[in-house]
C-alpha positions in Angstrom: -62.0 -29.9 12.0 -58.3 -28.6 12.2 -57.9 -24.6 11.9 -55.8 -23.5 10.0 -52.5 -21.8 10.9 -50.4 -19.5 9.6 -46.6 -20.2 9.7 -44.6 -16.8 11.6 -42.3 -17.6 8.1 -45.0 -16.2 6.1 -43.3 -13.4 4.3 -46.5 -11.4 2.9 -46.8 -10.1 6.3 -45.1 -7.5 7.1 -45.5 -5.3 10.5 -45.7 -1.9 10.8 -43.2 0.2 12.4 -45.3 2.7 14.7 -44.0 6.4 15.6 -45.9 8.3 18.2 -46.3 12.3 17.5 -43.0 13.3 19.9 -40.9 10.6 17.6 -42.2 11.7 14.4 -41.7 15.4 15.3 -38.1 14.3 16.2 -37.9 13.2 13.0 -38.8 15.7 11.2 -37.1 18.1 12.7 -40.5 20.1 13.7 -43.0 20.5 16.3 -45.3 18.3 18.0 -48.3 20.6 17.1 -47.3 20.9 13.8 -47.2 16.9 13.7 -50.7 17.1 14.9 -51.5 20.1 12.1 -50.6 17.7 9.3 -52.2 15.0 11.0 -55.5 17.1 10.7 -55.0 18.0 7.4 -54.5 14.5 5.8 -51.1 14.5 5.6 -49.8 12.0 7.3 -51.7 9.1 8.2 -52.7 7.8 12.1 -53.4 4.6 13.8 -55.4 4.4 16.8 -54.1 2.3 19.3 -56.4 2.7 22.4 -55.6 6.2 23.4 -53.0 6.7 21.8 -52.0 8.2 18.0 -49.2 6.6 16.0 -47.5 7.2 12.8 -46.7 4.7 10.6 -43.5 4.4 8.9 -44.6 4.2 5.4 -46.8 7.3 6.0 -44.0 9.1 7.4 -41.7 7.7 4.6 -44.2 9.1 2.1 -44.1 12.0 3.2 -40.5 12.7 3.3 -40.5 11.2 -0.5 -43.0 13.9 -2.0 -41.2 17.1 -0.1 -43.3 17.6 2.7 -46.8 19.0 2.4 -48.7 18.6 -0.7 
């Protein structure tokens, strides 16, 4: 039975930009510990990947949009 393959064209995926916590600080014009502050508090959002903790861009574009912090 042939699998079934999904075409690289297929626009309803879209990939995720990652930031890791000295990027995102950069950013945002801040602190690495306070990256990791908000990251604690449910602020921004992280992804595990192996080791290490990334930022996506939406989450860090979300945050921007409302202000800041909650």
């Amino acid at each position: 039975m042939p699998r079934e393959v999904q075409s690289s064209n297929d626009r309803s995926f879209k990939a995720a930009r990652l930031h890791s916590v000295r990027q995102t600080a950069d950013a945002l014009a801040t602190s690495q510990r306070t990256i990791w502050r908000l990251l604690g508090q449910g602020e921004l959002e992280k992804v595990q990947v192996g080791r290490s903790v990334r930022i996506t861009s939406e989450s860090l574009d979300a945050f921007i949009a409302r202000g800041g912090a909650k």
